[in-house]
C-alpha positions as CSV (number, residue, x, y, z in Angstrom):
1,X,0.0,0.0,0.0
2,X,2.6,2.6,1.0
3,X,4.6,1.5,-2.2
4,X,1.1,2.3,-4.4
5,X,0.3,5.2,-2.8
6,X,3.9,6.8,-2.9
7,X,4.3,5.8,-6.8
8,X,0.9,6.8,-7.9
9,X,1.2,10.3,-5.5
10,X,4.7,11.2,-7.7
11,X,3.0,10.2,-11.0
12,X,-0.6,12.3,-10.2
13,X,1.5,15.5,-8.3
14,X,-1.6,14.5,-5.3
15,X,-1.5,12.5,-2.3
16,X,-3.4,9.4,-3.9
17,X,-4.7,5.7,-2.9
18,X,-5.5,4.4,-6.3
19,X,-7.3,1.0,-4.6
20,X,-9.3,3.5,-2.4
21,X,-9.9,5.9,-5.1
22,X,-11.2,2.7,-7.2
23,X,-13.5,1.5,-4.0
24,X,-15.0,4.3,-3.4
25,X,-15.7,5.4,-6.7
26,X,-17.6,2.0,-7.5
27,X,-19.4,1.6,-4.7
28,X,-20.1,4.7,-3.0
29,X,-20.6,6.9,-5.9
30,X,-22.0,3.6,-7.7
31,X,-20.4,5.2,-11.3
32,X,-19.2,1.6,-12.6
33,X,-21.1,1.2,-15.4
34,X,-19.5,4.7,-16.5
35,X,-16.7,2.1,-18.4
36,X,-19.4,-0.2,-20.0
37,X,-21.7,-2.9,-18.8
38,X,-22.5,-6.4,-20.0
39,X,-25.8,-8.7,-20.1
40,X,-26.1,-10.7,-16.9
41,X,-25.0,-14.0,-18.3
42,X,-21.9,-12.3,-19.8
43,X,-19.5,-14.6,-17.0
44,X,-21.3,-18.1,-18.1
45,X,-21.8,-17.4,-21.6
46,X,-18.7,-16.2,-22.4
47,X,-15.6,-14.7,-19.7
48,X,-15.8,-18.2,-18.2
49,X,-15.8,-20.4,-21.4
50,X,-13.1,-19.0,-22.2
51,X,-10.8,-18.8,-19.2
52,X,-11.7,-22.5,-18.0
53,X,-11.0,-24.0,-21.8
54,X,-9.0,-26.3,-20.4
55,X,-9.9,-26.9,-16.8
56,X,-13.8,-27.2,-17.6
57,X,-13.7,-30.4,-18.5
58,X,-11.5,-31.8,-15.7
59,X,-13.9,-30.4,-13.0
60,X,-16.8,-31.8,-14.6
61,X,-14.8,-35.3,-14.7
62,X,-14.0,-34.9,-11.3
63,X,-17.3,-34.5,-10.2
64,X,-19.3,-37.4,-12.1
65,X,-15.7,-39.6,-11.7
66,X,-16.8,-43.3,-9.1
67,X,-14.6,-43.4,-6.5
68,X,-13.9,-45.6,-3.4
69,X,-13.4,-42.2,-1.9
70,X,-17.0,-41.0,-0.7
71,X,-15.8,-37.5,0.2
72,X,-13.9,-36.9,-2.7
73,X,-16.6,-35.8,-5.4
74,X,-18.8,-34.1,-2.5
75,X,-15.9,-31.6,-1.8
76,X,-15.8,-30.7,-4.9
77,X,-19.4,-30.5,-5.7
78,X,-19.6,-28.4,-2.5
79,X,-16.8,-26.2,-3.8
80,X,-18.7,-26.2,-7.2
81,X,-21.6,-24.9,-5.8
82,X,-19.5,-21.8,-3.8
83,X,-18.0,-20.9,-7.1
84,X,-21.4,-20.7,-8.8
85,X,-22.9,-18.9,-6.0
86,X,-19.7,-16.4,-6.3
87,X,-20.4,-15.8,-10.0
88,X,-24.1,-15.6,-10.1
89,X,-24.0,-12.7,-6.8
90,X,-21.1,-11.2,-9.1
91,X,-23.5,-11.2,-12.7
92,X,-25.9,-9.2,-11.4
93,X,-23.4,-5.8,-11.5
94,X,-23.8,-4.5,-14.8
95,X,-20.4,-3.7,-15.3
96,X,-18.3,-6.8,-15.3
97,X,-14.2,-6.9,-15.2
């Protein structure tokens, strides 16, 4: 922080957080969607596709794979079902990163 702050203050001539500056900007003064928004489904129909090309299919295999191991595909089922929550609660701001 005191390394952002001390580059970014030099760089702007102003005493500057950039992180806080970005927080509060977003979320206090909700002005987001100033730098574009994106349909709702925007992370499942196409960021996520993309970025999981290859890891996709090995969670999916891992979660329908038989094993002796009773815990195994319920951990990551649970874990499946965290990362879906994550996504979904993150879909519904219009503007997506």
């Amino acid at each position: 922080v005191v390394a952002s702050v001390a580059v970014d203050s030099m760089f702007w001539g102003t005493t500057v957080w950039p992180e806080g500056v970005v927080l509060y900007y977003n979320t206090v003064l909700n002005k987001s969607s100033d730098w574009g928004v994106m349909a709702w489904h925007w992370y499942f129909s196409s960021a996520l596709p993309r970025a999981m090309l290859f890891a996709l299919p090995l969670a999916l295999v891992a979660v329908a794979w038989p094993t002796k191991n009773t815990r195994g595909p319920t951990i990551v089922r649970r874990l499946g079902a965290v990362f879906l929550c994550f996504v979904a609660l993150y879909s519904y701001l219009p503007h997506k990163e």
